[in-house]
N, C-alpha and C positions, 0 to 999 in steps of 0.2 A: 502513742505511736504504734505499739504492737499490743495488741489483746488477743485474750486464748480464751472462748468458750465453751463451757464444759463440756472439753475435747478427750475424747475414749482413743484409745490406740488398742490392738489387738494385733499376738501370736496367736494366727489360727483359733481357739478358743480361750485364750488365756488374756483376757484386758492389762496389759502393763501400765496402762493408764486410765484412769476412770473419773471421766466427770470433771476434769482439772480446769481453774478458772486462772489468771494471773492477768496480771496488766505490767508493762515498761511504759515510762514517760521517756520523752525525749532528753537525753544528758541525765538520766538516770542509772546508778547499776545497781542492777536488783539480784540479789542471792537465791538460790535453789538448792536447799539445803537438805539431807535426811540419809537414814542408813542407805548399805547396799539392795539393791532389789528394789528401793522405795520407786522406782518411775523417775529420775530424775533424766536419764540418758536417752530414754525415750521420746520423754517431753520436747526436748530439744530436736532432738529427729524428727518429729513432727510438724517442728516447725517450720525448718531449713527443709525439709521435700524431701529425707530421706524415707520416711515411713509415711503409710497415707494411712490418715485417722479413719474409723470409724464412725464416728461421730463429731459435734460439736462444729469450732469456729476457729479459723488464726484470722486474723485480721490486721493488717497494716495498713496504719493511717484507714481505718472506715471501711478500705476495700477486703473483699473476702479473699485469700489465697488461702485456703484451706485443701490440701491436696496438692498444688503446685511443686513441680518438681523441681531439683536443686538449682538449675542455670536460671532455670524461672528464677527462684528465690533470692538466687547470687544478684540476678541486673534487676533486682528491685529492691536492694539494699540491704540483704540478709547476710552476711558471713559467718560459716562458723568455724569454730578450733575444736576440733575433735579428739576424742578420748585417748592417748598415747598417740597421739600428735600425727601420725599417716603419713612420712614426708615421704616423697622418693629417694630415696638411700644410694641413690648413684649416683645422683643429679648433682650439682653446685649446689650450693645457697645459690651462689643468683640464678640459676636457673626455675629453681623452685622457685622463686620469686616471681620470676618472669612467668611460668605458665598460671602461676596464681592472678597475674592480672591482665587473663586472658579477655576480659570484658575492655579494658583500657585502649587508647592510642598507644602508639610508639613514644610519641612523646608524654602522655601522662606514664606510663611506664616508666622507664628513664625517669621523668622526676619523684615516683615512688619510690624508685630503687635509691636517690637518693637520700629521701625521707626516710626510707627503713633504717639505712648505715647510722643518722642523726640519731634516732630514735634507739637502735639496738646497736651502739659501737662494736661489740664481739661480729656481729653479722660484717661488719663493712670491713673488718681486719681478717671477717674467715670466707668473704665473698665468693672463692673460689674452690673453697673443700666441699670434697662431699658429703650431701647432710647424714651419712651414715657415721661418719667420723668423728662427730659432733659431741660435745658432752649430753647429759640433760638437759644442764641447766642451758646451755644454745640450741638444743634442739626446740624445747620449748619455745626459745624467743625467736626462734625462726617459724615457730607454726603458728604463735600471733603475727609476724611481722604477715604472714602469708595470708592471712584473712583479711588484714589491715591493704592489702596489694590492691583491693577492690574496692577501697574506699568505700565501704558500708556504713550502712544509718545506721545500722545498731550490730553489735558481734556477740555472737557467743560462743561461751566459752566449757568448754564438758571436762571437768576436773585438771584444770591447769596445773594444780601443785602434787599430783598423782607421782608418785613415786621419786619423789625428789628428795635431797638430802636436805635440812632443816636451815641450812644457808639458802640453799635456791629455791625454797620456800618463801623466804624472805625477799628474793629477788623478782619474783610472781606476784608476790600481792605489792613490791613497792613500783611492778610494770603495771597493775592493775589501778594502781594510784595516780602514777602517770598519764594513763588511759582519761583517767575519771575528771583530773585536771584539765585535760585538752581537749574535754567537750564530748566524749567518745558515750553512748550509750552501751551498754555493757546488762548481758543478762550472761550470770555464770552458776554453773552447776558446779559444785563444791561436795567434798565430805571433810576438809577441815572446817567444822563449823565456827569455830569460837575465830578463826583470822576472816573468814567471808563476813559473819555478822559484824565484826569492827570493822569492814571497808568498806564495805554496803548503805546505798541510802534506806531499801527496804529489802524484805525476803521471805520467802515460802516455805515452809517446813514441809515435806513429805513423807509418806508412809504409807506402802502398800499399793502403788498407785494412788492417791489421792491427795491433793491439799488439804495437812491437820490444821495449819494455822499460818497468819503472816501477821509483821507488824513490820516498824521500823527494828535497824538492825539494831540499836540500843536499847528497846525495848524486847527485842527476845531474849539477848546478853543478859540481863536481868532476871528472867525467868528460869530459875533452876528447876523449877520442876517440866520443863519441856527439856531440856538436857535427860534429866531421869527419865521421862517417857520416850523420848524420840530418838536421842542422842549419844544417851550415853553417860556419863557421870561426868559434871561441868570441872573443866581447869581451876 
């Protein structure tokens, strides 16, 4: 479905990204795993049109959208959940919802808004606050529900469990389960590594800008000595 060919990203002379290869399968969710600085937020940007590569390839399904900017991206199946969430802070939930599936009908709208409620019950109980009001742990599930508004091929997701208390933690990677059950393709940038590589079918280790390694998520789990180089000291 999406492949990245050794795609360079550049601040002015500085490659945040160098040479990065990855592939997602369709009903796949693949991890992007590595310290801070590693390139991993980039990556992502590069994808969804916020940042335009220097070099290399995105490609969805064959075709090249390398450089395509975000609405491009959004009505070709790209969604994504970005880093401390971006909501409008004066808006409803359903408001925010509603301008999130600005690609839709009225009436695919309408039946999102009630698939969200289904899907995130705090959303359909707090439809009317504003999402400045929010806890964390609903703000974050109102900034999936709001990528999810565009019914996209594949979402991603730029550090979901960033700054959340060790409950809502838990409530992230068990919406990310959710996700992964209901067919949803799923490429997420992480720095809890040890909970991405147990929900993960594959994943990429990053450092420096560059892909160090990838396998399946049980086989990285396994490799402490990539915890010691890349990571950090394993759980």
């Amino acid at each position: 479905m999406l492949a990245i060919e050794s795609l360079t990203t550049r601040y002015g002379s500085i490659a945040a990204l160098r040479s990065a290869s990855l592939r997602v399968g369709a009903g796949e969710v693949v991890g992007v795993i590595g310290p801070n600085g590693a390139g991993k937020t980039t990556l992502l940007n590069s994808v969804a049109g916020l940042l335009n590569p220097a070099a290399g390839r995105v490609l969805l399904d064959g075709g090249d959208v390398t450089g395509a900017p975000p609405d491009r991206m959004l009505r070709a199946g790209v969604a994504l959940v970005p880093e401390h969430r971006r909501l409008f802070a004066d808006l409803t939930v359903r408001e925010n919802l509603l301008v999130a599936g600005i690609t839709a009908t009225a009436r695919q709208r309408a039946e999102r808004l009630e698939e969200m409620a289904e899907l995130f019950p705090v959303l359909g109980d707090r439809r009317e606050t504003p999402a400045g009001y929010l806890s964390g742990g609903e703000a974050q599930q109102l900034a999936i529900a709001r990528a999810l508004m565009s019914a996209p091929r594949i979402l991603l997701m730029d550090e979901p469990s960033l700054g959340l208390a060790p409950a809502l933690v838990d409530l992230v990677f068990d919406l990310i389960g959710r996700l992964a059950a209901a067919g949803h393709t799923l490429l997420v940038v992480e720095q809890n590594a040890h909970r991405m590589l147990a929900a993960c079918d594959r994943a990429y280790i990053m450092r420096s800008g560059e892909i160090a390694t990838e396998g399946t998520g049980r086989e990285l789990l396994e490799r402490s000595d990539l915890f010691d180089t890349y990571l950090g000291p394993a759980e």
